[in-house]
PDB file with one MODEL, atoms N, CA, C and O in Angstrom:
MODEL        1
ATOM      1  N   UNK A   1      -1.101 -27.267   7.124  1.00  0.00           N
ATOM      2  CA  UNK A   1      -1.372 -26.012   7.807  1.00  0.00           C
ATOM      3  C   UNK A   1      -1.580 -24.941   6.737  1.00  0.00           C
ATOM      4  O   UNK A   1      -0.744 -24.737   5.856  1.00  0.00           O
ATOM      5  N   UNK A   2      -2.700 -24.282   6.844  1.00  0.00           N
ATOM      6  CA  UNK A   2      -3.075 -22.944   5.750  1.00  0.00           C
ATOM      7  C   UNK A   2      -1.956 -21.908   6.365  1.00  0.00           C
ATOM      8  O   UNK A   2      -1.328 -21.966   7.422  1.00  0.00           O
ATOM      9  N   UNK A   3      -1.942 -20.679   5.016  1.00  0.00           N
ATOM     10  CA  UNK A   3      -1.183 -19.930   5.051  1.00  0.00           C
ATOM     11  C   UNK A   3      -1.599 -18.720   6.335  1.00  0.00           C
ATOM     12  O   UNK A   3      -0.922 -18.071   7.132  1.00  0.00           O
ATOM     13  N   UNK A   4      -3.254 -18.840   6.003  1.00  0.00           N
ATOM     14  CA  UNK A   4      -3.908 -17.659   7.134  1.00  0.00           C
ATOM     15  C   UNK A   4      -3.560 -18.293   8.676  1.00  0.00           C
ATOM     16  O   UNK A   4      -3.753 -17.500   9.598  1.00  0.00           O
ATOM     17  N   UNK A   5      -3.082 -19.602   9.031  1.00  0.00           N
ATOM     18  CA  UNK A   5      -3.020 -20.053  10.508  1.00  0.00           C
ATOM     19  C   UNK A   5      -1.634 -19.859  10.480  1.00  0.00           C
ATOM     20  O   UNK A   5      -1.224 -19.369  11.532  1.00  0.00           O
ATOM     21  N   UNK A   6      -0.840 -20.056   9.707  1.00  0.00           N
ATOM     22  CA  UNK A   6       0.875 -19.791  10.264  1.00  0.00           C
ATOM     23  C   UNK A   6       0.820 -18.148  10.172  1.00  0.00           C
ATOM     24  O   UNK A   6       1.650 -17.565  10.870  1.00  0.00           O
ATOM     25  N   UNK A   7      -0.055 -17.358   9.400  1.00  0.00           N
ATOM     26  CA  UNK A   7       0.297 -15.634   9.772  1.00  0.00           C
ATOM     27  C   UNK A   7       0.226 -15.768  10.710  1.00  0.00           C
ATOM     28  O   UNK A   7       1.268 -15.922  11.349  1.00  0.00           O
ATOM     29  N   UNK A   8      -1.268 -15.796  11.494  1.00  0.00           N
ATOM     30  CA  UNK A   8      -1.650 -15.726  12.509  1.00  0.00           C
ATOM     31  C   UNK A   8      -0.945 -16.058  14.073  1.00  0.00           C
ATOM     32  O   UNK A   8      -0.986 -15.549  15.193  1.00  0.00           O
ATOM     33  N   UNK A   9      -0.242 -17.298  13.375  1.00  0.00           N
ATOM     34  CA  UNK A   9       1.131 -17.875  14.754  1.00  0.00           C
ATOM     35  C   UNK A   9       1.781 -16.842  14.303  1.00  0.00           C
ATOM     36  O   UNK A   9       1.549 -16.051  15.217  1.00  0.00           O
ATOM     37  N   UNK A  10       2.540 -16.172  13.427  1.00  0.00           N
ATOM     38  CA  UNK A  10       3.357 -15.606  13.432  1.00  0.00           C
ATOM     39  C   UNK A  10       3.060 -14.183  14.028  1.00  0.00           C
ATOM     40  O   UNK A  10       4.025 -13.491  14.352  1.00  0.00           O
ATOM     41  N   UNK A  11       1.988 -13.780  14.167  1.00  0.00           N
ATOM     42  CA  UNK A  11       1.590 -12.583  14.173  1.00  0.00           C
ATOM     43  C   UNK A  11       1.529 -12.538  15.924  1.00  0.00           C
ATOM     44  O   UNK A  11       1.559 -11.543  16.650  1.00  0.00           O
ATOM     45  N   UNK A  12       1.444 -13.803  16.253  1.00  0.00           N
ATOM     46  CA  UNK A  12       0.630 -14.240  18.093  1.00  0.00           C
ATOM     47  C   UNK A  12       2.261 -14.208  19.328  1.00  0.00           C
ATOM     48  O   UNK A  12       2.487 -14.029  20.525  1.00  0.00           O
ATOM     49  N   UNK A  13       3.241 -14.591  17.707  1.00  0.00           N
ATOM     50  CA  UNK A  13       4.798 -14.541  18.450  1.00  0.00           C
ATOM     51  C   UNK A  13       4.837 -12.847  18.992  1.00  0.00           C
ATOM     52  O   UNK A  13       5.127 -12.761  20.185  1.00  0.00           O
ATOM     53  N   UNK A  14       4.644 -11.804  18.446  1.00  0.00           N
ATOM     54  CA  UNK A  14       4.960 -10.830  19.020  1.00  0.00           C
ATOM     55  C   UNK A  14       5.392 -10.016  17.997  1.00  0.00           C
ATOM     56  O   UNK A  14       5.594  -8.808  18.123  1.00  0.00           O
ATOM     57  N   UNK A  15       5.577 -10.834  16.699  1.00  0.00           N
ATOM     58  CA  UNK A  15       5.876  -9.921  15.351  1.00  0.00           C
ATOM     59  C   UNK A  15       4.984  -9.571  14.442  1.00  0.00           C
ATOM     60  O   UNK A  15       3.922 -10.181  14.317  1.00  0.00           O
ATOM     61  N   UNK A  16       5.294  -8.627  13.763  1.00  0.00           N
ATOM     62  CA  UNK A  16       4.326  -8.434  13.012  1.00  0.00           C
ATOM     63  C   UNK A  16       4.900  -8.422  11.841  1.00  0.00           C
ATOM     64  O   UNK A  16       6.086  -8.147  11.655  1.00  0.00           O
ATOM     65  N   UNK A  17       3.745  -8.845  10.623  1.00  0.00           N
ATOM     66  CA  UNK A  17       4.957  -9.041   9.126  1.00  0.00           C
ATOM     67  C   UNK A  17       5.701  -7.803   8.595  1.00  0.00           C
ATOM     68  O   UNK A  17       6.825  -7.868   8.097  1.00  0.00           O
ATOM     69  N   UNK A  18       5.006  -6.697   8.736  1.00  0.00           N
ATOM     70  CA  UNK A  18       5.056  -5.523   8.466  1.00  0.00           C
ATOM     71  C   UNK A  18       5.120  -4.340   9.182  1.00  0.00           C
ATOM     72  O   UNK A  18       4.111  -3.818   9.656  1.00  0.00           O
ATOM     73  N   UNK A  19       6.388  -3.818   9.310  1.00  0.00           N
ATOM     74  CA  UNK A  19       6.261  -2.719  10.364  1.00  0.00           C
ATOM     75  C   UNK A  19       5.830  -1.527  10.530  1.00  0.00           C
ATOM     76  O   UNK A  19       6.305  -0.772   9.682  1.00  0.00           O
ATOM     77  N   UNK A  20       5.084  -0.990  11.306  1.00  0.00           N
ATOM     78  CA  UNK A  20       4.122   0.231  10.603  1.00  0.00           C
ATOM     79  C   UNK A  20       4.887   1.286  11.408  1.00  0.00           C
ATOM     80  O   UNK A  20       4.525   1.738  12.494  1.00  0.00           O
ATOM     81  N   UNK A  21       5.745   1.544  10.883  1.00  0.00           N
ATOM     82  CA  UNK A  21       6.802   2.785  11.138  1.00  0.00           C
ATOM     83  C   UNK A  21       6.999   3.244  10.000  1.00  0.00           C
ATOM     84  O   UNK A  21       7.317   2.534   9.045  1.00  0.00           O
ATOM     85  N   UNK A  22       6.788   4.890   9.928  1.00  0.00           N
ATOM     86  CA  UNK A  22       7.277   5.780   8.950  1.00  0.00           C
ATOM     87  C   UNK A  22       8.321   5.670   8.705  1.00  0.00           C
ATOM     88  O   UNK A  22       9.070   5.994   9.627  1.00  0.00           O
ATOM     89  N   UNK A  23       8.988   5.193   7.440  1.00  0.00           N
ATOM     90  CA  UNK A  23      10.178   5.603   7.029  1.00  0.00           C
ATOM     91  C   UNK A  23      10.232   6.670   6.818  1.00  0.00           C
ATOM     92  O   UNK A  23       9.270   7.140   6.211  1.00  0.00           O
ATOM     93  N   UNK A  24      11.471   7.685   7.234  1.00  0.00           N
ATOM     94  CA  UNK A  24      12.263   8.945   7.049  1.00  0.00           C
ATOM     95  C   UNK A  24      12.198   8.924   5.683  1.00  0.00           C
ATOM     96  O   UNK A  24      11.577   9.807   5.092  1.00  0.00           O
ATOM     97  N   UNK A  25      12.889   7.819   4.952  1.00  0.00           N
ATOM     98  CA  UNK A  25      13.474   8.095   3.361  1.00  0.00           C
ATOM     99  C   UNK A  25      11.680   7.410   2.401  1.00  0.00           C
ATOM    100  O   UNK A  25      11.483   7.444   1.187  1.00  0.00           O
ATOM    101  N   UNK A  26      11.032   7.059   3.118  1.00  0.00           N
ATOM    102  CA  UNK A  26       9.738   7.039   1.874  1.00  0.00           C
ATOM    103  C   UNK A  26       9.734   8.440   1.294  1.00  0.00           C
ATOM    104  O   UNK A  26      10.416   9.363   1.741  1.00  0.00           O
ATOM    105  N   UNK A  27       8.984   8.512   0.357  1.00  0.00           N
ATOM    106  CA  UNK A  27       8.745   9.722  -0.935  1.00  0.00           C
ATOM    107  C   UNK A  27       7.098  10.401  -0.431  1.00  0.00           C
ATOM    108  O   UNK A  27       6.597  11.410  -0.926  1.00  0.00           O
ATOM    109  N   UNK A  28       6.470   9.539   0.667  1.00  0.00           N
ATOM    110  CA  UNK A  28       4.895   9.645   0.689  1.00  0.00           C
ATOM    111  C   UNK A  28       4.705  10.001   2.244  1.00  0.00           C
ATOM    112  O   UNK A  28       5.396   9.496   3.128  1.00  0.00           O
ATOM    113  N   UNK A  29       3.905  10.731   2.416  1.00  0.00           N
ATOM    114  CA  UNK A  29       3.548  10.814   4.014  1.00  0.00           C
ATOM    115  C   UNK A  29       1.964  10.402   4.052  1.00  0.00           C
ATOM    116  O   UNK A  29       1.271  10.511   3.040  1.00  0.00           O
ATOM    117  N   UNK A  30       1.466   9.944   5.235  1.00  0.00           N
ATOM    118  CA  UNK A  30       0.037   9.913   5.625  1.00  0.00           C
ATOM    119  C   UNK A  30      -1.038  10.645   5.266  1.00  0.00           C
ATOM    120  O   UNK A  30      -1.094  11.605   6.035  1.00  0.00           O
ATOM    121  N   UNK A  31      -1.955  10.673   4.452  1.00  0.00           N
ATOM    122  CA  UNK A  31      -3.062  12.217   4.557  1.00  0.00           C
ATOM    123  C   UNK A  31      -1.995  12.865   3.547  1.00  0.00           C
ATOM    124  O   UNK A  31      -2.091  14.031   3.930  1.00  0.00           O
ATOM    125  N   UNK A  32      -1.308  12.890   2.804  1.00  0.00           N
ATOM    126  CA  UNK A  32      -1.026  13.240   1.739  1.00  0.00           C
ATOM    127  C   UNK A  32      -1.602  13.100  -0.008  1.00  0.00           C
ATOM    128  O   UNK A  32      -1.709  11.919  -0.340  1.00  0.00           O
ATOM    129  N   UNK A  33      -1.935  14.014  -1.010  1.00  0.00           N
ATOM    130  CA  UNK A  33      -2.898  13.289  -1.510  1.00  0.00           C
ATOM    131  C   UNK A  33      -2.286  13.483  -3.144  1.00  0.00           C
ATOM    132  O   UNK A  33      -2.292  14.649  -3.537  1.00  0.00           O
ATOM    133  N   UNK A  34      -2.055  13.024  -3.572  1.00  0.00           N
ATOM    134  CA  UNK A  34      -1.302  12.798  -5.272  1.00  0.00           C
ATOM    135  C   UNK A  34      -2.440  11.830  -6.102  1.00  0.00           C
ATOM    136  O   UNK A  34      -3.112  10.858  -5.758  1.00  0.00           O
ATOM    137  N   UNK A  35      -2.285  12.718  -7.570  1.00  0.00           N
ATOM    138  CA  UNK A  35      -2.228  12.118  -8.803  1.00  0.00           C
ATOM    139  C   UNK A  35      -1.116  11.097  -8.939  1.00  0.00           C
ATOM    140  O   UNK A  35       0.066  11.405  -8.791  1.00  0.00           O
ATOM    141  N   UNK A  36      -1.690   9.409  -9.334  1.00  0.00           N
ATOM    142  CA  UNK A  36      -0.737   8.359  -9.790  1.00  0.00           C
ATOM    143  C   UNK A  36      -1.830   7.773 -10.871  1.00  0.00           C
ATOM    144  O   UNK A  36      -3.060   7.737 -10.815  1.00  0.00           O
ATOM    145  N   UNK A  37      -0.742   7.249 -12.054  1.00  0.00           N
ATOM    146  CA  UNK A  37      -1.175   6.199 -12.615  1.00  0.00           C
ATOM    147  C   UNK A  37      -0.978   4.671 -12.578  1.00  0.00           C
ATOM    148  O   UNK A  37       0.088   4.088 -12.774  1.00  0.00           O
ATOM    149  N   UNK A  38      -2.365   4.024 -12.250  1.00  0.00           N
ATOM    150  CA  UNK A  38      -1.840   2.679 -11.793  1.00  0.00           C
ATOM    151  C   UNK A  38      -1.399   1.778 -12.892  1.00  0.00           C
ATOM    152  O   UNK A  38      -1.938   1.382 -13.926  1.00  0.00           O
ATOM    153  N   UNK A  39      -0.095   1.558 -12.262  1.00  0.00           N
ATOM    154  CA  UNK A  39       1.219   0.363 -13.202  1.00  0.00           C
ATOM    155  C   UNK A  39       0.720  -0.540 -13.651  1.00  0.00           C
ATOM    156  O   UNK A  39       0.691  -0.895 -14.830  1.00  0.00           O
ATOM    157  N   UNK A  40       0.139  -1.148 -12.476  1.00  0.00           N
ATOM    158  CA  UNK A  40      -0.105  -3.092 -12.936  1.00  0.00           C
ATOM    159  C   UNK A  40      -1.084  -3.322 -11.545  1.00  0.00           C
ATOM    160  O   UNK A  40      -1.410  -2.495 -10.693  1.00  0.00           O
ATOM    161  N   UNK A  41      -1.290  -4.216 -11.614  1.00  0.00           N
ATOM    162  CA  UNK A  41      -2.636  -5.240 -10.215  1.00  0.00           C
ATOM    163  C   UNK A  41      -1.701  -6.154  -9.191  1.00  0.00           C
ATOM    164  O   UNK A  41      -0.880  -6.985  -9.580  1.00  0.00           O
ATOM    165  N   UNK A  42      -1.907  -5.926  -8.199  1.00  0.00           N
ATOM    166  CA  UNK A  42      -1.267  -6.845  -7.237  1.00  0.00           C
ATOM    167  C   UNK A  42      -1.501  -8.182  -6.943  1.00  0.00           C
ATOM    168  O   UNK A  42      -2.727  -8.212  -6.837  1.00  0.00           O
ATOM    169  N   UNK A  43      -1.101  -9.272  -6.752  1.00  0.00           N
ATOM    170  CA  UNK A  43      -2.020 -10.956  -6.536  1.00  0.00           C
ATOM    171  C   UNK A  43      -3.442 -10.489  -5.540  1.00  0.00           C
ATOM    172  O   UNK A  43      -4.358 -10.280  -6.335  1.00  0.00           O
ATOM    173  N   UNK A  44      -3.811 -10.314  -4.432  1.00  0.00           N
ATOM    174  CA  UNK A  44      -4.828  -9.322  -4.052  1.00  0.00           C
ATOM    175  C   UNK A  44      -5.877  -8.560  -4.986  1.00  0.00           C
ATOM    176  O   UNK A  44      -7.005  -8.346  -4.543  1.00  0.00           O
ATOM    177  N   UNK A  45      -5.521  -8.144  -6.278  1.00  0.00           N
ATOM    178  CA  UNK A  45      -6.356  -7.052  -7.060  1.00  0.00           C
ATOM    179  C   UNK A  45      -6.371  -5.896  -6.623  1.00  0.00           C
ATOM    180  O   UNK A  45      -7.388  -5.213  -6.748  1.00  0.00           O
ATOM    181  N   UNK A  46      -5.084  -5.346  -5.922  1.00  0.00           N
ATOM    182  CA  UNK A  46      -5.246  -3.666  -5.527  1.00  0.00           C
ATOM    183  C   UNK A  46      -4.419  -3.534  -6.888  1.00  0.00           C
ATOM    184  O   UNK A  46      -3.597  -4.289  -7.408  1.00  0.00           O
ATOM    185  N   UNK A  47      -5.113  -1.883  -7.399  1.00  0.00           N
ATOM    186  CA  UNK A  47      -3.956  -1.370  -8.020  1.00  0.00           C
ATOM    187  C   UNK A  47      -2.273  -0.875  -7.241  1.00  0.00           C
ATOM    188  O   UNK A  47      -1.911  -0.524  -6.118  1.00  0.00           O
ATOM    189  N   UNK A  48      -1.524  -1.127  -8.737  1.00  0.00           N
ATOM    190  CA  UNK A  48       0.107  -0.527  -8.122  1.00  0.00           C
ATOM    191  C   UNK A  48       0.239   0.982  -8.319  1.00  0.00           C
ATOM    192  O   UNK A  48      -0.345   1.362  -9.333  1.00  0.00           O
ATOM    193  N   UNK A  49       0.805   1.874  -7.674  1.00  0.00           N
ATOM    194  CA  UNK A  49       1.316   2.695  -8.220  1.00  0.00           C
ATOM    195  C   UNK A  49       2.791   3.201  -7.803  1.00  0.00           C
ATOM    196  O   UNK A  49       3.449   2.705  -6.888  1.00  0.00           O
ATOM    197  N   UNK A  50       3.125   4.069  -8.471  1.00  0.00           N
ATOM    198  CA  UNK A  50       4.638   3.794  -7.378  1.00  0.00           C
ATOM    199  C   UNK A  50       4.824   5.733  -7.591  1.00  0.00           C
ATOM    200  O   UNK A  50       4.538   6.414  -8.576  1.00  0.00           O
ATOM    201  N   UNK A  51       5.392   6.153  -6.274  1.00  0.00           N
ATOM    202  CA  UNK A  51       6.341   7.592  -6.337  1.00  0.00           C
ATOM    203  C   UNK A  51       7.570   7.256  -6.232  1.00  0.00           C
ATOM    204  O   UNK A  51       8.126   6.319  -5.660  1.00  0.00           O
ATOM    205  N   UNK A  52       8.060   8.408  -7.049  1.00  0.00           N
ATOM    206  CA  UNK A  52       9.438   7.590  -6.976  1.00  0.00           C
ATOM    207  C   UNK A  52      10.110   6.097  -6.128  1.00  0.00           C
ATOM    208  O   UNK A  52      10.590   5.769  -5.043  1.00  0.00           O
ATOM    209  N   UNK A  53       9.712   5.454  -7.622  1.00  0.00           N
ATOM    210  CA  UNK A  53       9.712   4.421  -7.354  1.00  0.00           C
ATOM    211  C   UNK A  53       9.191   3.451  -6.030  1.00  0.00           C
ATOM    212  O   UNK A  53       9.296   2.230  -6.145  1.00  0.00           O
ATOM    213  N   UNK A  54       8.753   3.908  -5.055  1.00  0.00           N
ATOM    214  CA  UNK A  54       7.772   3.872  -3.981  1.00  0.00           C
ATOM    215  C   UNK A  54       6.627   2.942  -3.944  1.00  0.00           C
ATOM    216  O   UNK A  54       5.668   3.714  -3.936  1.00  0.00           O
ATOM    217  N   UNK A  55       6.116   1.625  -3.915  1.00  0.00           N
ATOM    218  CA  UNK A  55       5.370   0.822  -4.324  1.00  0.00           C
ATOM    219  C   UNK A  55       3.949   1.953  -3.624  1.00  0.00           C
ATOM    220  O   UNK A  55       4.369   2.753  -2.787  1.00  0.00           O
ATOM    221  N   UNK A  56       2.637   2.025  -3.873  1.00  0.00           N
ATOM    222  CA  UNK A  56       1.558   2.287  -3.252  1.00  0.00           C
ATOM    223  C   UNK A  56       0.391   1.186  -3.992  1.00  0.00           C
ATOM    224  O   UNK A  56       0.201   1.014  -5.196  1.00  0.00           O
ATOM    225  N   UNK A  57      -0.165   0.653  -3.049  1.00  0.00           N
ATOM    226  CA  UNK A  57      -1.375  -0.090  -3.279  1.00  0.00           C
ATOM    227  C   UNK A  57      -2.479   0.624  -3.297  1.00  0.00           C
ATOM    228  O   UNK A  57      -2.650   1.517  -2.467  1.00  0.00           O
ATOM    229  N   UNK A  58      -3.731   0.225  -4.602  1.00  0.00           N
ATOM    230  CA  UNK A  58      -4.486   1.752  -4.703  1.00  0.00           C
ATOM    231  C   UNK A  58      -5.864   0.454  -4.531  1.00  0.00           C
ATOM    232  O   UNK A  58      -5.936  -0.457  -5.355  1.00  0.00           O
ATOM    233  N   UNK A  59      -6.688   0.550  -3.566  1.00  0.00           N
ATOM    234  CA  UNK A  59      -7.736  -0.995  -4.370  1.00  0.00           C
ATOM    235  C   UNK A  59      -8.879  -0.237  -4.640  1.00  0.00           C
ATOM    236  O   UNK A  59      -9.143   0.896  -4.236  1.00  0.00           O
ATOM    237  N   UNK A  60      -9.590  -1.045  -5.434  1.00  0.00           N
ATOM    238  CA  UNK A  60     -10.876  -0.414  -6.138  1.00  0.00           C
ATOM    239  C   UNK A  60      -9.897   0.221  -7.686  1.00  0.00           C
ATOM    240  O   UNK A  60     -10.498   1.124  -8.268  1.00  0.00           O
ATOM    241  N   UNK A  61      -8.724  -0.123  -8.230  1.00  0.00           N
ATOM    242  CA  UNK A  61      -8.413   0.572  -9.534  1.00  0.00           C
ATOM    243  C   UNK A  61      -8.150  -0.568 -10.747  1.00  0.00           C
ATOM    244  O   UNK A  61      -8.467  -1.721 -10.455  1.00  0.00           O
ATOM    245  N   UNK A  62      -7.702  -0.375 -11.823  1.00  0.00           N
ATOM    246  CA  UNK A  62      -7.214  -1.303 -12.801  1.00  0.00           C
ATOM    247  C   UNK A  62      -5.962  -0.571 -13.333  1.00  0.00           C
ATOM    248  O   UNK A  62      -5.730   0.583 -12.973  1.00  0.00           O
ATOM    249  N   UNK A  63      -5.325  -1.092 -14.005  1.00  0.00           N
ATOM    250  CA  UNK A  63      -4.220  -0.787 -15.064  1.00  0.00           C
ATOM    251  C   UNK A  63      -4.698   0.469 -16.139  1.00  0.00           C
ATOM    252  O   UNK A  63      -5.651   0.462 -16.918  1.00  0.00           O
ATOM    253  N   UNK A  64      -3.916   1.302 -15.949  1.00  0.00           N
ATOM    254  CA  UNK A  64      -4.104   2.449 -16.802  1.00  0.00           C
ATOM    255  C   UNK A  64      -5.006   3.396 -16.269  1.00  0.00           C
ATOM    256  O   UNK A  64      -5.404   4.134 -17.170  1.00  0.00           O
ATOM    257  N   UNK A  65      -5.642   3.760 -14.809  1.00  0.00           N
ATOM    258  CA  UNK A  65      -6.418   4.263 -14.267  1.00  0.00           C
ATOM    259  C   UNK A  65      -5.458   5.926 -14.167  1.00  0.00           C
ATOM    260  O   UNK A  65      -4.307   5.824 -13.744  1.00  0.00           O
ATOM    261  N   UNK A  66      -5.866   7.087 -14.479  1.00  0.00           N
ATOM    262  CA  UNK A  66      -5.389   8.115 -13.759  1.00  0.00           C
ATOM    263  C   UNK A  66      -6.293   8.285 -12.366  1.00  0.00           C
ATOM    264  O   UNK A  66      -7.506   8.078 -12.334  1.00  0.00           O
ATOM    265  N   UNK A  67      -5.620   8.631 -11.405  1.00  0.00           N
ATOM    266  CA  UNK A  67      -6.741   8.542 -10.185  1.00  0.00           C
ATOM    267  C   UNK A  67      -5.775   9.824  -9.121  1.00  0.00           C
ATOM    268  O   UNK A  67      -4.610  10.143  -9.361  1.00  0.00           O
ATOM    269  N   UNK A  68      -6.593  10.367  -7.999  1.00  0.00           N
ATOM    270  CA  UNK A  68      -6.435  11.095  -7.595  1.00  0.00           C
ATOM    271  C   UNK A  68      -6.617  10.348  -6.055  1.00  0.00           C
ATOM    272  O   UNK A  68      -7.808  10.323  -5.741  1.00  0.00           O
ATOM    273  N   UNK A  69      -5.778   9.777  -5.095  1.00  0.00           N
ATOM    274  CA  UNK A  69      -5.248   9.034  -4.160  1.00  0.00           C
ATOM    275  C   UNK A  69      -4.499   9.662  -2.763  1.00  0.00           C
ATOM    276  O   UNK A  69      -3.393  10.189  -2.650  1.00  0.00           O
ATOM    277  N   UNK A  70      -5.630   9.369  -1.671  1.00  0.00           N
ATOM    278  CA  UNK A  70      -4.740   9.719  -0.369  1.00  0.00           C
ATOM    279  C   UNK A  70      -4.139   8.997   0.327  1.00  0.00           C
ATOM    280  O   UNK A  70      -4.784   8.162   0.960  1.00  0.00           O
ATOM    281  N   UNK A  71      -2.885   9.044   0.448  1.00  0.00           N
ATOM    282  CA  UNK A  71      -2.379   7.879   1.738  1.00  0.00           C
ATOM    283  C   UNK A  71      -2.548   7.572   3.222  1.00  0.00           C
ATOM    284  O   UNK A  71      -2.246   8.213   4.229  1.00  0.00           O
ATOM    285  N   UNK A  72      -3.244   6.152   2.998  1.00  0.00           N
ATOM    286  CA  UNK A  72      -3.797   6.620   4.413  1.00  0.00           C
ATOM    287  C   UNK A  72      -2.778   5.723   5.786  1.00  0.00           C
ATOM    288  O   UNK A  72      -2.700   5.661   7.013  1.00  0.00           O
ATOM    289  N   UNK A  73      -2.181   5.186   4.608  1.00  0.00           N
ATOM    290  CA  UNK A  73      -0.968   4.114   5.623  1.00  0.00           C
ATOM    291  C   UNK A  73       0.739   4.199   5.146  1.00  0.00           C
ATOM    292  O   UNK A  73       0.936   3.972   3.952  1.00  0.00           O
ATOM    293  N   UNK A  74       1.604   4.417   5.751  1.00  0.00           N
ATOM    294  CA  UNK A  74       3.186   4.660   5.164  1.00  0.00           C
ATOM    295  C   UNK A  74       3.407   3.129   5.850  1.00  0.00           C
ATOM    296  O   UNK A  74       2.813   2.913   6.907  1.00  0.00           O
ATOM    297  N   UNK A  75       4.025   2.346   5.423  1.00  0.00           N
ATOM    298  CA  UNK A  75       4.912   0.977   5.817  1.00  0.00           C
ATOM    299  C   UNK A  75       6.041   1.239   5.277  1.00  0.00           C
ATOM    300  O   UNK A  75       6.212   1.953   4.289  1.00  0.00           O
ATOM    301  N   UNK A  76       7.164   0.464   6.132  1.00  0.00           N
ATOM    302  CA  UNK A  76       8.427   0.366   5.559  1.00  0.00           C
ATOM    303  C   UNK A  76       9.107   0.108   4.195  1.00  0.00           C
ATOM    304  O   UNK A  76      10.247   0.453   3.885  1.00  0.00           O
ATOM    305  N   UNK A  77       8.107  -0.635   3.347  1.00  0.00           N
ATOM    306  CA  UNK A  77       8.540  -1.031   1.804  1.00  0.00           C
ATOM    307  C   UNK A  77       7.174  -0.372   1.181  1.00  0.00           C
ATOM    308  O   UNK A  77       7.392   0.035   0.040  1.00  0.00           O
ATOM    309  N   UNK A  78       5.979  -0.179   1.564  1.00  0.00           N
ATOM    310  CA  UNK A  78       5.565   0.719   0.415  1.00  0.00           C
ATOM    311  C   UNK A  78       4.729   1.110   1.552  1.00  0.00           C
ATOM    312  O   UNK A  78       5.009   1.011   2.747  1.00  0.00           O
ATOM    313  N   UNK A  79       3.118   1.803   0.733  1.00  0.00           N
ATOM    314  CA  UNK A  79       1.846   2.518   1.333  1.00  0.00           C
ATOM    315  C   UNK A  79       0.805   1.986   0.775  1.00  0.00           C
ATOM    316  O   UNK A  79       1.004   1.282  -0.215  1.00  0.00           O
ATOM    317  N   UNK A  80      -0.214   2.131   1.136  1.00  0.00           N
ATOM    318  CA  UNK A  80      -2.069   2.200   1.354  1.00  0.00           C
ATOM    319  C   UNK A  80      -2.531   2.811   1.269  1.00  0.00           C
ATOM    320  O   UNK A  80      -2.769   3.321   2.364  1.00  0.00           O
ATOM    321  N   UNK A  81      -3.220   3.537   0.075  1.00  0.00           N
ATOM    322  CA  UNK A  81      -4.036   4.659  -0.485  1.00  0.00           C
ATOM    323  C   UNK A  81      -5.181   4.142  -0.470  1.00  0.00           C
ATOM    324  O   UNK A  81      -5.503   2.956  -0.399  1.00  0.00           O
ATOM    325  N   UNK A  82      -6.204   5.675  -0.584  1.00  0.00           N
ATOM    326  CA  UNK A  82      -7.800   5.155  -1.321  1.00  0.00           C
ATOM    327  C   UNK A  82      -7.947   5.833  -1.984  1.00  0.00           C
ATOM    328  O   UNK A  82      -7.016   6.639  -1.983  1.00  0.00           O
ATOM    329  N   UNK A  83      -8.828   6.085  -2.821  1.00  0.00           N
ATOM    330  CA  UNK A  83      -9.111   6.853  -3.822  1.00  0.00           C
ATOM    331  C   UNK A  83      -9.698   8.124  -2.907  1.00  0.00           C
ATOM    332  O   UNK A  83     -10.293   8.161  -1.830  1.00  0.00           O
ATOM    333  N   UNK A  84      -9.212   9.236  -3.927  1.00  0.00           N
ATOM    334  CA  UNK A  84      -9.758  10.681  -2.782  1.00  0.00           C
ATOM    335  C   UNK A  84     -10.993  10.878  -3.534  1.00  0.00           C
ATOM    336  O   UNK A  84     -11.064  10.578  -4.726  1.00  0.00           O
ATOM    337  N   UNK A  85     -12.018  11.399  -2.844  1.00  0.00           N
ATOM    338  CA  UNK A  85     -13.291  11.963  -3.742  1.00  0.00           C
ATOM    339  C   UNK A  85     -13.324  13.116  -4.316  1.00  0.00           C
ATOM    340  O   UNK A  85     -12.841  14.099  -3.754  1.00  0.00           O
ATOM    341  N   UNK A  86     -14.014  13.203  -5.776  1.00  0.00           N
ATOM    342  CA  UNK A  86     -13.646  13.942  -6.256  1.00  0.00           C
ATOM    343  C   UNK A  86     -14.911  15.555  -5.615  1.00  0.00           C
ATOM    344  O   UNK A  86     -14.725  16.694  -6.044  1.00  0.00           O
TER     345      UNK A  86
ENDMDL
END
């Protein structure tokens, strides 16, 4: 069994892997828009960046990028940025 058909059961149970509820205690809100430098690359190829200590996935970046980033998703263990235009 592939990994994409057991998400998918898992996803069909009624759960979802990831809960898309704002955490109170994240550092980042939605439509919020910060300077980060990206840390390191994720298995995926998004860039990392983190706010206090805050994981954010940046894609379209590399390692050592200064970039200027809106959040467009808050999850419980980190966020989902894109690059803001300049």
């Amino acid at each position: 069994m592939c990994a994409s058909f057991r998400l998918i059961e898992y996803l069909n149970r009624g759960k979802t892997l990831f809960n898309e509820v704002q955490d109170k205690n994240a550092p980042v809100l939605a439509g919020a828009v910060h300077d980060v430098t990206i840390e390191g690359i994720a298995r995926e190829g998004d860039g990392i960046a983190r706010i206090q200590g805050f994981v954010i996935f940046v894609p379209g970046t590399k390692v050592g990028d200064q970039v200027k980033i809106k959040i467009e998703k808050v999850l419980r263990k980190f966020a989902i940025a894109a690059l803001e235009a300049n």
